[in-house]
N, C-alpha and C positions, 0 to 999 in steps of 0.2 A: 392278382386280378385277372388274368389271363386263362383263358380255359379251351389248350387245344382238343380238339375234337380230330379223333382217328378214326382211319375205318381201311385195313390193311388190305393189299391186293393178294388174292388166292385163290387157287382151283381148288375147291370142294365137291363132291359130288356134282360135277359138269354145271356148277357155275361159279361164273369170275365176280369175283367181290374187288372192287377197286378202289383207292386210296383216296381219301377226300380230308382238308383238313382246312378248317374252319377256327378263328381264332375270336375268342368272345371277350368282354370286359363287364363281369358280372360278380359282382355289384361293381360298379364303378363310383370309382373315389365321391369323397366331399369334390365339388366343384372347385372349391379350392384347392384344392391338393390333386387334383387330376394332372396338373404339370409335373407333380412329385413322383409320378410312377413313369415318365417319358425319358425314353434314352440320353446321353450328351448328345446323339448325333444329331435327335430332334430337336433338343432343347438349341443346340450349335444351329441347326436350321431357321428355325421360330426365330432367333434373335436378328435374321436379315430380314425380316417382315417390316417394311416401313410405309408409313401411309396407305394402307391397302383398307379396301371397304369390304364388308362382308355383306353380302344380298344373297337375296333368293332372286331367281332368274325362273323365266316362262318353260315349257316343255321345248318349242321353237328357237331359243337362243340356244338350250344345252345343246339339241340335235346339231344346229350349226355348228355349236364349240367344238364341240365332242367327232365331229366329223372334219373339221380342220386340225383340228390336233391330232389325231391318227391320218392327216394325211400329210403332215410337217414329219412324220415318221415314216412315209413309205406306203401306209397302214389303209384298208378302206374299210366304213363301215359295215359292219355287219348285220346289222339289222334295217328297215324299211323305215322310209320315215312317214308314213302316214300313218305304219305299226306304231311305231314311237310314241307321235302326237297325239293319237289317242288315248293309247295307254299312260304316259308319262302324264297327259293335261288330267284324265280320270284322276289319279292319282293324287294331283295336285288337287282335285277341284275336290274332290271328297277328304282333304286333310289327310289321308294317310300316308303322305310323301312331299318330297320338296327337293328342290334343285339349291344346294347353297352353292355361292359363288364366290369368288376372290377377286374384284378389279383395282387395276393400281390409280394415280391420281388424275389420268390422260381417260378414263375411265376403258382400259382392255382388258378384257377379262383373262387370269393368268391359271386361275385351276379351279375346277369344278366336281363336284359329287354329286349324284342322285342319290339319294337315302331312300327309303319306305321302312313304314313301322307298323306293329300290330300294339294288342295291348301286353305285347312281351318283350318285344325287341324293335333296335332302330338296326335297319340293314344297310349297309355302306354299298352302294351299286354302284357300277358306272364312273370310277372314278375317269377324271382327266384333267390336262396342264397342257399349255401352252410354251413348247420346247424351248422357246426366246426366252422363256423367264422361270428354264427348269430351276434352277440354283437360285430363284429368288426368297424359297421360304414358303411359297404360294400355297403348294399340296400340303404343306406339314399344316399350314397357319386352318386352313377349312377342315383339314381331317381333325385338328384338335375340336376346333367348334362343332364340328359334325357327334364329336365325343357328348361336351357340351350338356347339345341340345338333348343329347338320348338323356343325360344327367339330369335336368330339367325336366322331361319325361316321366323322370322314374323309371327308365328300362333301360334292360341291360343293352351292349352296344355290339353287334355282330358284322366282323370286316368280310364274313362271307367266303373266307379264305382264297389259297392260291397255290398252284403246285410250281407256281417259279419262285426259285429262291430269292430272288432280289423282293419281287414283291411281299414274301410271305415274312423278310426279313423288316420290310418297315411297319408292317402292320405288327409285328413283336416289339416295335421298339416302340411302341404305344404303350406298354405299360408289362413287359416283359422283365 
């Protein structure tokens, strides 16, 4: 179900072609059986998921999330938040995207995704989690539903890829 996209780094005639790889799930499973193609180490993850509520959340709460959780890491954000809230609330407000969310029963939110979709694809953007509750299951528990919903779409599912291995390694164990 996985479908890496390459694109290798080379001088050619004085220009550099650089490496980009982008990991797809096309066609994605029966809905039912979408757990059947996820790693043990996911499946090991998803199984500490307890009591967690799945939501969509505003452009405004992701920016906040999404901006404490890279700063629980050191981390600042990178982009503007008026950019943001425009774009992200367009987005929401036109259907073509959505913020899903993960909060636990105290209602804190523990890991979030921005998606956007065309009539081809659902794109995984923006992921983030909240470092107190890495090992909770949280990021696996909303990337599976983020799957999901592309499922229920009818389109294929694009994690957008990553040249860190760590990341590019769990986006594989989605159905690798």
């Amino acid at each position: 179900y996985f479908t890496p996209l390459l694109v290798r780094e080379t001088k050619k005639q004085k220009f550099l072609i650089t490496e980009r790889v982008s990991y797809q799930i096309d066609p994605i499973p029966p809905k039912e059986h979408i757990i059947d193609v996820v790693s043990t180490n996911k499946t090991r993850q998803l199984k500490r998921v307890h009591n967690y509520e799945l939501c969509r959340i505003s452009a405004g709460e992701f920016y906040s999330f999404h901006s404490s959780s890279l700063a629980q890491r050191g981390k600042v954000i990178d982009y503007k938040k008026d950019w943001a809230l425009n774009l992200l609330g367009e987005i929401i407000e036109r259907d073509a995207g959505c913020v899903l969310a993960v909060k636990n029963e105290t209602g804190d939110i523990l890991s979030a995704v921005f998606l956007v979709w065309d009539d081809k694809a659902c794109y995984y953007l923006l992921p983030a989690y909240n470092s107190n509750y890495k090992n909770s299951g949280a990021m696996a528990f909303v990337t599976l539903k983020a799957i999901e919903l592309a499922a229920d779409m009818n389109l294929k599912f694009d994690f957008e890829g990553s040249m860190q291995p760590s990341i590019a390694s769990s986006y594989i164990q989605f159905g690798g």
